[in-house]
LODOLO-598252 format. One record per residue (C-alpha): residue number from 1; x, y, z. Coordinates in Angstrom, 1 decimal, padded with zeros to 4 digits. Example, Ala and Ser with C-alpha at 12.3 -4.5 7.8 and 13.67 -1.06 7.14 Angstrom:
// residues 2
   num        x        y        z
     1    012.3   -004.5    007.8
     2    013.7   -001.1    007.1
END
This chain:
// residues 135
   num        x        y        z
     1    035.9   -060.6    046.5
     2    033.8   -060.5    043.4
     3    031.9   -063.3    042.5
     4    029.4   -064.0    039.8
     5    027.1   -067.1    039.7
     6    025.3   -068.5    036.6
     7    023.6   -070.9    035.6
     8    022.1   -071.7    032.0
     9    018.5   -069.4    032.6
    10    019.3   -067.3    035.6
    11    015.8   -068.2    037.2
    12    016.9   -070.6    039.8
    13    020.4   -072.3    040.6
    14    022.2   -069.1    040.3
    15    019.4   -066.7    041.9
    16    019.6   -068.9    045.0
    17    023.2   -068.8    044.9
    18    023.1   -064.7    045.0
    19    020.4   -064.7    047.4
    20    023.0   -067.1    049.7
    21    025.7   -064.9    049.1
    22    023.8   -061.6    050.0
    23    023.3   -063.3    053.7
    24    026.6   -065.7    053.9
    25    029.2   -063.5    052.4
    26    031.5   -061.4    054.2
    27    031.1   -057.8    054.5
    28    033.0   -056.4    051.5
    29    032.3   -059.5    048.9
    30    030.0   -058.8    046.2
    31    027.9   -061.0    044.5
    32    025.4   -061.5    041.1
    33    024.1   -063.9    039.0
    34    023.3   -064.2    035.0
    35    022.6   -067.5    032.8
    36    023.7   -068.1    029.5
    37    019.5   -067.0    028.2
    38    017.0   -065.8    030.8
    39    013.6   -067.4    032.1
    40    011.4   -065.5    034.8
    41    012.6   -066.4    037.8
    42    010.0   -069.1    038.9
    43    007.7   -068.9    042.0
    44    008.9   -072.3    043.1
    45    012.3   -071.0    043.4
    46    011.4   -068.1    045.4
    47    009.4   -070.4    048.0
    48    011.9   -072.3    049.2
    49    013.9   -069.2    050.0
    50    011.5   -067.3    051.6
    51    010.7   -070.4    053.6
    52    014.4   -069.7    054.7
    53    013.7   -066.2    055.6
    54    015.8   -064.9    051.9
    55    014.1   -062.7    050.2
    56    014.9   -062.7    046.5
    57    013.7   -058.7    045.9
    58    015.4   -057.0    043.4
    59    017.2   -059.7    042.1
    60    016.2   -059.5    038.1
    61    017.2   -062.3    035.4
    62    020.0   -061.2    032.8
    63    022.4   -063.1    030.6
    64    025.8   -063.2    030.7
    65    026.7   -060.8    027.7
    66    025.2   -057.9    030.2
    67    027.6   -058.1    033.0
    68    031.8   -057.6    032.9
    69    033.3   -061.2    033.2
    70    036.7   -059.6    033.6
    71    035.3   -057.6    036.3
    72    035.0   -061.0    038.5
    73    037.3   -062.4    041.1
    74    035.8   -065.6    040.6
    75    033.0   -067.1    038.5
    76    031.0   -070.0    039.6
    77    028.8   -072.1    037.0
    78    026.0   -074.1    038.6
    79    025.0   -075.9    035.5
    80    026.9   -078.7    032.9
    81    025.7   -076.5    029.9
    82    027.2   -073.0    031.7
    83    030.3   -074.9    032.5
    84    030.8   -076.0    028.6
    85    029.5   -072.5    027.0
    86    030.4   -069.6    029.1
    87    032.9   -067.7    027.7
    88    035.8   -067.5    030.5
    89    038.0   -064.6    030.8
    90    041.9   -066.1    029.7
    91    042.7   -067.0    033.6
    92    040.9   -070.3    033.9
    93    042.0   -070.1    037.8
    94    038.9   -068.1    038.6
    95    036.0   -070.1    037.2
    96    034.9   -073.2    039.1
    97    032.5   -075.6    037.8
    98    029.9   -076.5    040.5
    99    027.2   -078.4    038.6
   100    023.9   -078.9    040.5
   101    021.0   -080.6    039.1
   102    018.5   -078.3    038.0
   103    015.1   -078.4    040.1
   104    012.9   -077.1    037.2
   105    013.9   -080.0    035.1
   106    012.8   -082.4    038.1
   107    009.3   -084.2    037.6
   108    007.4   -085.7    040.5
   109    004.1   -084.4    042.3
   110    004.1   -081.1    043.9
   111    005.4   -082.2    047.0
   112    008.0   -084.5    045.7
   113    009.2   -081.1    043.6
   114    009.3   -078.6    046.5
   115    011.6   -081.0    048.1
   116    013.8   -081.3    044.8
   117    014.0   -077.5    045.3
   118    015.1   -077.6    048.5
   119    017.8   -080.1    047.6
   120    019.1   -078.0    045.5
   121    019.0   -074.8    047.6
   122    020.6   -076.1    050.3
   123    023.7   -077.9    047.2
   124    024.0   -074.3    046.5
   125    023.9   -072.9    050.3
   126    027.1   -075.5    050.6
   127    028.7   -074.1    047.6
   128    028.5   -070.6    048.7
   129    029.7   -071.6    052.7
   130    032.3   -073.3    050.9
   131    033.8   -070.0    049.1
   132    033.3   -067.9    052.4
   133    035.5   -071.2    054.4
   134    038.2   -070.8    051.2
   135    038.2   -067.3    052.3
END
């Protein structure tokens, strides 16, 4: 199984969601994000996975238009606006629309945003456990 996440700036909904899949997905699934632009993928987002023990290394923003939708078994969007834009290869059966609400958009003090991030790290941890369950 092939699946790729994304989200509208591949700096946080669908990072977390590859950095769930790298420890949740079976052996043999593969998994990578993009967004329909890039941001930098934010420190915020990488706290609350490392306070997880996932370590986002390695993983790099990139935009759709860089990676082989056809090459996916399945293609996940995490946002409304990725959901509406992305172009989806001509089976619609493999694209799911999983919107979350995006943590970087959320406005509160500092601890009232770390928790906002968590909320939405552990929405996307129950998206990806869901795809391993569907099997």
């Amino acid at each position: 199984m092939k699946v790729l996440f994304v989200c509208t700036a591949n700096s946080c909904r669908s990072q977390m969601a590859e950095a769930w899949a790298g420890k949740l997905f079976p052996q043999g699934w593969q998994a990578q994000s993009a967004g329909l632009l890039t941001y930098r993928i934010t420190e915020k987002t990488r706290a609350v996975m490392t306070e997880i023990g996932l370590d986002m290394a390695g993983q790099k923003p990139k935009t759709f238009d860089k990676v082989d939708l056809d090459s996916f078994d399945l293609i996940i969007t995490l946002s409304k606006e990725a959901g509406l834009y992305l172009p989806i290869p001509g089976d619609s059966d493999r694209h799911r629309r999983c919107p979350v609400d995006d943590p970087m958009s959320f406005s509160g003090t500092p601890e009232e945003t770390r928790t906002d991030f968590r909320r939405g790290r552990d929405e996307i941890r129950d998206i990806v456990q869901g795809l391993v369950a569907d099997g």
